[in-house]
DSSP file (Angstrom, degrees, kcal/mol; ACC not computed):
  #  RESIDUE AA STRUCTURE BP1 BP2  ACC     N-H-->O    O-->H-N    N-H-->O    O-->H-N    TCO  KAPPA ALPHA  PHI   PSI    X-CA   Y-CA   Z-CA
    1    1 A X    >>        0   0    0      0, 0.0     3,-1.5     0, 0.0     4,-1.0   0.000 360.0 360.0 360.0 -37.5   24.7  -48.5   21.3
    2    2 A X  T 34  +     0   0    0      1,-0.3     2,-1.0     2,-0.1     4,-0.2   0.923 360.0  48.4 -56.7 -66.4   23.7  -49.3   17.7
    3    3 A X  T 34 S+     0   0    0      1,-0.2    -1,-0.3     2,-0.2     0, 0.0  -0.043 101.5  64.2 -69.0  -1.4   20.6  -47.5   18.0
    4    4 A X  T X4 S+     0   0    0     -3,-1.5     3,-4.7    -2,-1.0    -1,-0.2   0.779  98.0  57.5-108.8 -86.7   22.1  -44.2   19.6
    5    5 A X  T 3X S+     0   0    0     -4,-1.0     4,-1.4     1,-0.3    -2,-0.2   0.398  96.3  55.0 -37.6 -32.9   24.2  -43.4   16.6
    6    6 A X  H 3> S+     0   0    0     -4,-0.2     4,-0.5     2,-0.2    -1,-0.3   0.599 116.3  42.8 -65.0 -18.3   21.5  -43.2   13.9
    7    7 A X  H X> S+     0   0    0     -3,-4.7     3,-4.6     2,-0.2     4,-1.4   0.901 111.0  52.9 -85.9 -65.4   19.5  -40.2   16.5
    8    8 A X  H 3> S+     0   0    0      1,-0.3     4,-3.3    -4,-0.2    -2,-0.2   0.702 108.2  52.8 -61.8 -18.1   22.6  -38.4   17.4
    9    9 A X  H 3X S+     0   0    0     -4,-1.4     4,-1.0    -5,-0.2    -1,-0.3   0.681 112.0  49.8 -58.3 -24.4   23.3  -38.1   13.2
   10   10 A X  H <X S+     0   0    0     -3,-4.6     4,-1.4    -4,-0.5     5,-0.2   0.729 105.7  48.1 -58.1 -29.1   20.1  -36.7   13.0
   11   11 A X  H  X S+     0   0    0     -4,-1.4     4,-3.3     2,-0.2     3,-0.5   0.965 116.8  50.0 -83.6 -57.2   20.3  -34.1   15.6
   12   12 A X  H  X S+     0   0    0     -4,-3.3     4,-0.6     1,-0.2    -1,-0.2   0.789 103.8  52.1 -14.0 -61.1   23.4  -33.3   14.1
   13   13 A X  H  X S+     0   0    0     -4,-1.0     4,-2.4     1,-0.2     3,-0.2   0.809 112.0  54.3 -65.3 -36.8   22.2  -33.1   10.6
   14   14 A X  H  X S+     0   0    0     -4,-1.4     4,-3.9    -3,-0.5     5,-0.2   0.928 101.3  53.1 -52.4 -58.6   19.4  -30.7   12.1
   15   15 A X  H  X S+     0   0    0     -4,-3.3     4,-1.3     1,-0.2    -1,-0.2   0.740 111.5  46.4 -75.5  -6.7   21.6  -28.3   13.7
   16   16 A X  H  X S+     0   0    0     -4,-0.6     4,-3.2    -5,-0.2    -1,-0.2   0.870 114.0  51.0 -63.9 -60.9   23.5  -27.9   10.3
   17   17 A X  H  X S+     0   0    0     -4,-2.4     4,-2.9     1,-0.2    -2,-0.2   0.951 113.9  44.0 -34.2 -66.2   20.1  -27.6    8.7
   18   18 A X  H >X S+     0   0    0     -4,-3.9     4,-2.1     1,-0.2     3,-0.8   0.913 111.7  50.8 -60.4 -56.3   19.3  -25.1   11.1
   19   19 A X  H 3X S+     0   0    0     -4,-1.3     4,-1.5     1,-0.3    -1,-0.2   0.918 115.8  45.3 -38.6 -50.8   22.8  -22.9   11.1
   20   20 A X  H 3X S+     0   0    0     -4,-3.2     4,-2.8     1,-0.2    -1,-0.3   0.793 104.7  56.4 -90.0  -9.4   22.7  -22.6    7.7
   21   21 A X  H <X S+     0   0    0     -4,-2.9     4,-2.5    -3,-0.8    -1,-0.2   0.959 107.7  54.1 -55.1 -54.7   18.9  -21.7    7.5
   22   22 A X  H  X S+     0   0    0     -4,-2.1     4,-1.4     2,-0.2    -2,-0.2   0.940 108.9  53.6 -40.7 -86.6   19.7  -18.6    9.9
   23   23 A X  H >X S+     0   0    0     -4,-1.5     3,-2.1     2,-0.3     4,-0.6   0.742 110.2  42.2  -4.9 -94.7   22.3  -17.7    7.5
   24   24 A X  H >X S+     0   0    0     -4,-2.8     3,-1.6     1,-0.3     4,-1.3   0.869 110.3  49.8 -37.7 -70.9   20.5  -17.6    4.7
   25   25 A X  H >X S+     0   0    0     -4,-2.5     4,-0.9     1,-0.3     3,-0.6   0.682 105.6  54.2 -67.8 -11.8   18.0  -16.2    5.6
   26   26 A X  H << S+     0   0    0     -3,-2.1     4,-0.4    -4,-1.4    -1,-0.3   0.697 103.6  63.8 -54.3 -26.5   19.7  -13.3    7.3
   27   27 A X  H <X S+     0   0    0     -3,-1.6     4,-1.4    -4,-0.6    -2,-0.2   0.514 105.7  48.1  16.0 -42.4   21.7  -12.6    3.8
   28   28 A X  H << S+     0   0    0     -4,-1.3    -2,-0.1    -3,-0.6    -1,-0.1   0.746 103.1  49.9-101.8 -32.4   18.5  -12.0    2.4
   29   29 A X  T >< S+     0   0    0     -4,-0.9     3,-0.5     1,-0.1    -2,-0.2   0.718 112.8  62.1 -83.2 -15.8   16.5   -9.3    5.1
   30   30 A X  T 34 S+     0   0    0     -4,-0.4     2,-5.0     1,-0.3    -2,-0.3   0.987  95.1  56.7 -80.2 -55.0   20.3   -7.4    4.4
   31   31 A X  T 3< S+     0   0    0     -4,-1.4     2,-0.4     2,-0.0    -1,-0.3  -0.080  70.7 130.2 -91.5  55.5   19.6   -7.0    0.8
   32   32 A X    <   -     0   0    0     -2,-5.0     2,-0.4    -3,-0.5    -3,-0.1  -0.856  38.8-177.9 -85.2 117.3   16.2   -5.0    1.3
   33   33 A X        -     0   0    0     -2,-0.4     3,-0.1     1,-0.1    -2,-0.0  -0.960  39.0 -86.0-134.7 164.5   16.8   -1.6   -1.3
   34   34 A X        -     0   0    0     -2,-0.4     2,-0.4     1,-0.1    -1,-0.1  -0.141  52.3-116.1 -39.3 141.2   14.4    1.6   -1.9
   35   35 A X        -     0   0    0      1,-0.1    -1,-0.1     3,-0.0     3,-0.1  -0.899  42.8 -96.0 -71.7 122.3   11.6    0.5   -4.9
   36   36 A X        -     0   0    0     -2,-0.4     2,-0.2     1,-0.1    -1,-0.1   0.064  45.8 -89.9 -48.4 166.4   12.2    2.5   -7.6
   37   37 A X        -     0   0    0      1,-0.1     2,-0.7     2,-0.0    -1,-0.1  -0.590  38.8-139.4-104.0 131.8    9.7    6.2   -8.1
   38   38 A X     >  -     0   0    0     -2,-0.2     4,-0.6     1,-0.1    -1,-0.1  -0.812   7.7-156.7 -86.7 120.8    6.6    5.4  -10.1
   39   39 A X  H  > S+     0   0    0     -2,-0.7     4,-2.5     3,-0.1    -1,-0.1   0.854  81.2  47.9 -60.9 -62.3    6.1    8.1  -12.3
   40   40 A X  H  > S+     0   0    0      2,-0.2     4,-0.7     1,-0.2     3,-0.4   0.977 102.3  56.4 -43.0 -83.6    2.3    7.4  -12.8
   41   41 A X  H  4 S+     0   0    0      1,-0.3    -1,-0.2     2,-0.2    -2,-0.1   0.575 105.8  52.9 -41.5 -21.5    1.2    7.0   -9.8
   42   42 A X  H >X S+     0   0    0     -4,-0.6     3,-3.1     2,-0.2     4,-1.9   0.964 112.3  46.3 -73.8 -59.1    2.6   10.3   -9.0
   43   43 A X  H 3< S+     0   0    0     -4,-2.5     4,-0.3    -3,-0.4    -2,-0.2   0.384 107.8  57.5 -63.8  15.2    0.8   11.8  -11.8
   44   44 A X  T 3< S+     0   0    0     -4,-0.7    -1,-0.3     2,-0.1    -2,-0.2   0.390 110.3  38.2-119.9   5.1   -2.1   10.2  -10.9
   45   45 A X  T X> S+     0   0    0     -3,-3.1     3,-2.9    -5,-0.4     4,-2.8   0.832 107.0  66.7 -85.3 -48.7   -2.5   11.5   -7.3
   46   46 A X  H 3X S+     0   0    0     -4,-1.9     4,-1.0     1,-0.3    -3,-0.2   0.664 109.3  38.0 -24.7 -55.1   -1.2   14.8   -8.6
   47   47 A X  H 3> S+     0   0    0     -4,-0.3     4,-2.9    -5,-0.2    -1,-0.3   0.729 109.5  63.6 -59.6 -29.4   -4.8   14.8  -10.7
   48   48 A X  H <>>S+     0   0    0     -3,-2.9     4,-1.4     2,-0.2     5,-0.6   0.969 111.2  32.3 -71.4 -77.6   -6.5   13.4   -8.0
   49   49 A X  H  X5S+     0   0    0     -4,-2.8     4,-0.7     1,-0.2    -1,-0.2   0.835 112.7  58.7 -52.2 -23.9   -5.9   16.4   -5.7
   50   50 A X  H  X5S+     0   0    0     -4,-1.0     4,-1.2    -5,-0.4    -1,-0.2   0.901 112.4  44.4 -69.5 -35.2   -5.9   18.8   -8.4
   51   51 A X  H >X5S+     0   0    0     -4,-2.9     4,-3.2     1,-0.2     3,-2.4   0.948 113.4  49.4 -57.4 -70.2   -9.9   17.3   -9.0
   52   52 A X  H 3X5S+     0   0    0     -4,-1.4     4,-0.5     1,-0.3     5,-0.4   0.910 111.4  45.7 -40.7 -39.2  -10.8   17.3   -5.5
   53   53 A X  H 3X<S+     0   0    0     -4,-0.7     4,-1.3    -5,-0.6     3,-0.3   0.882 110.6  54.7 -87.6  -6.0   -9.6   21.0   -4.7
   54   54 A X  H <X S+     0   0    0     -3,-2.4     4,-2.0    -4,-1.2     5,-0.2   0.884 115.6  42.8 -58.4 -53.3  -11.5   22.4   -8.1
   55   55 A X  H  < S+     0   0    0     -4,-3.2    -2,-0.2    -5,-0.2    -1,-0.2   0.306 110.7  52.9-103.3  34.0  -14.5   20.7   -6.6
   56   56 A X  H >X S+     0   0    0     -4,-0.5     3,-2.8    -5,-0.4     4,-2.7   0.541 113.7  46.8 -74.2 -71.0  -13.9   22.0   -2.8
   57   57 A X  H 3X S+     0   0    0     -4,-1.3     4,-0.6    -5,-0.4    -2,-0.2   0.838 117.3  38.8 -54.1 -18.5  -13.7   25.4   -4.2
   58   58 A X  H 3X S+     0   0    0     -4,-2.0     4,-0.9     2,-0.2    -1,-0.3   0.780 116.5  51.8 -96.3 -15.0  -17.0   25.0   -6.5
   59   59 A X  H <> S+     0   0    0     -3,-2.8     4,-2.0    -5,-0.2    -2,-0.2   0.888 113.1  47.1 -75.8 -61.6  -18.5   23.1   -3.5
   60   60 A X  H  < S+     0   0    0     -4,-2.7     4,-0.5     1,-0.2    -2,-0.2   0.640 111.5  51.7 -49.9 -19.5  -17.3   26.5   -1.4
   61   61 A X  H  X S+     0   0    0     -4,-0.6     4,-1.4    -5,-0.4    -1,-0.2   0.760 104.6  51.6 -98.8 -50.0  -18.8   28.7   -4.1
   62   62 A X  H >< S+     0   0    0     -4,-0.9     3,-1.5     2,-0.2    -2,-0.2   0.987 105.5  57.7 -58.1 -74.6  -22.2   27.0   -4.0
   63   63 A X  T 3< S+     0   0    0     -4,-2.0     5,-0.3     1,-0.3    -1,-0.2   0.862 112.7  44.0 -16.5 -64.3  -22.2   27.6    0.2
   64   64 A X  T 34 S+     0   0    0     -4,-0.5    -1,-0.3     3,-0.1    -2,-0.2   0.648  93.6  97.8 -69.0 -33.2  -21.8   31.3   -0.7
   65   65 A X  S << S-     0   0    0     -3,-1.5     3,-0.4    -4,-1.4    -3,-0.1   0.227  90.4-100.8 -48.8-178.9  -24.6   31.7   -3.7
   66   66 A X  S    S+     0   0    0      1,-0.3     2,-0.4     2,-0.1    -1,-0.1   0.871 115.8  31.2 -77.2 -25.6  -27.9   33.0   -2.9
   67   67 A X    >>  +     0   0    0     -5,-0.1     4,-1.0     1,-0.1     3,-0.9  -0.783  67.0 162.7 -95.7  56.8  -29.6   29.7   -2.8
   68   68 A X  H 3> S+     0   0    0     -3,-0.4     4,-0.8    -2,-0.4    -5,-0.1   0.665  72.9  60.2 -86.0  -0.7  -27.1   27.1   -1.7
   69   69 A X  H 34 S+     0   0    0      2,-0.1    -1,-0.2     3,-0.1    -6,-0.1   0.601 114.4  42.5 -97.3  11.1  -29.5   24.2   -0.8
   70   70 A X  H <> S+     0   0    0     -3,-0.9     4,-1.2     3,-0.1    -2,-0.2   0.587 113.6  48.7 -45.2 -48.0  -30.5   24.5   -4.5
   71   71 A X  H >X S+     0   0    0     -4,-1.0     4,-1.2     2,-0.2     3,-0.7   0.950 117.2  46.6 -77.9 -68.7  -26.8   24.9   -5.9
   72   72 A X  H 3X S+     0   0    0     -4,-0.8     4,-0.8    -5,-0.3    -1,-0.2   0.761 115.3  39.0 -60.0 -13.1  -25.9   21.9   -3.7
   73   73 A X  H 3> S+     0   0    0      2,-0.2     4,-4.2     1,-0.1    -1,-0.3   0.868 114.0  62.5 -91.4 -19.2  -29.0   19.3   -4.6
   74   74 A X  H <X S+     0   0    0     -4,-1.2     4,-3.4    -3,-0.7    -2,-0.2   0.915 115.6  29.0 -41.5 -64.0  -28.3   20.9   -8.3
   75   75 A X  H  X S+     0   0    0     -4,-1.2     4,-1.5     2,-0.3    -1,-0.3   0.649 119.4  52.7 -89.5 -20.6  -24.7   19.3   -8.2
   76   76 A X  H  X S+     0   0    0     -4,-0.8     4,-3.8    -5,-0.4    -1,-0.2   0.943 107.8  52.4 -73.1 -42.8  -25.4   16.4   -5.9
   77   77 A X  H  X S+     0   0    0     -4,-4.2     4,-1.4     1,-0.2    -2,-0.3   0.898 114.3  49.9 -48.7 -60.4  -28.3   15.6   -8.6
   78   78 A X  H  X S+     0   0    0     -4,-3.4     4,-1.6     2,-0.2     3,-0.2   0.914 107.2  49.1 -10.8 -73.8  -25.0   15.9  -11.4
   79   79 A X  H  X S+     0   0    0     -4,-1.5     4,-2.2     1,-0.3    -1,-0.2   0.903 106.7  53.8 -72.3 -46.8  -23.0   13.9  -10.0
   80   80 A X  H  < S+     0   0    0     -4,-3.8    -1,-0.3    -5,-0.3    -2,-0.2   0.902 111.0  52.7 -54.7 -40.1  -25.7   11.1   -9.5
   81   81 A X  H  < S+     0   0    0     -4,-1.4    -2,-0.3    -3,-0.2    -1,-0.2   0.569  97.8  58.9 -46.2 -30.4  -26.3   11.4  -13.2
   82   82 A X  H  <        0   0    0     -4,-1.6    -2,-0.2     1,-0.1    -3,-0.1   0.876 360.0 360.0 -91.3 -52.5  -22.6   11.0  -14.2
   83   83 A X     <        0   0    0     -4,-2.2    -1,-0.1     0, 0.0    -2,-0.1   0.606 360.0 360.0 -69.5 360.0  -22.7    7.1  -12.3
């Protein structure tokens, strides 16, 4: 009988442990809110997509010259230069 009481205060002490672990940690997945709007990063896709459609349309322009597999190694050749 001695030897019972020391388990069943453990199993106890566990299942306390445990309730209040649940608790918490439900307390904590409710207080999920919106991250506030980065300002940069919006003005740094904003440029991103403004580059890339300047150089669609000069990529689109090149297609259309009289020479475009000239125009195109011309600018690939550029652009290899610039890294």
């Amino acid at each position: 009988m001695e030897s019972v009481v020391p388990i069943i205060a453990a199993i106890l002490a566990g299942l306390v442990a445990l309730f209040f672990g649940k608790k918490s940690l439900k307390k904590k997945s409710k207080s999920s809110s919106t991250p506030p709007k980065n300002l940069t990063a919006d003005a740094s896709r904003q440029t991103i997509q403004q580059t890339f459609e300047e150089q669609v349309s000069q990529i689109k322009k090149d297609t259309e010259s009289k020479n475009p597999a000239q125009a195109l190694a011309d600018r690939g050749n550029a652009r290899k230069r610039r890294k």
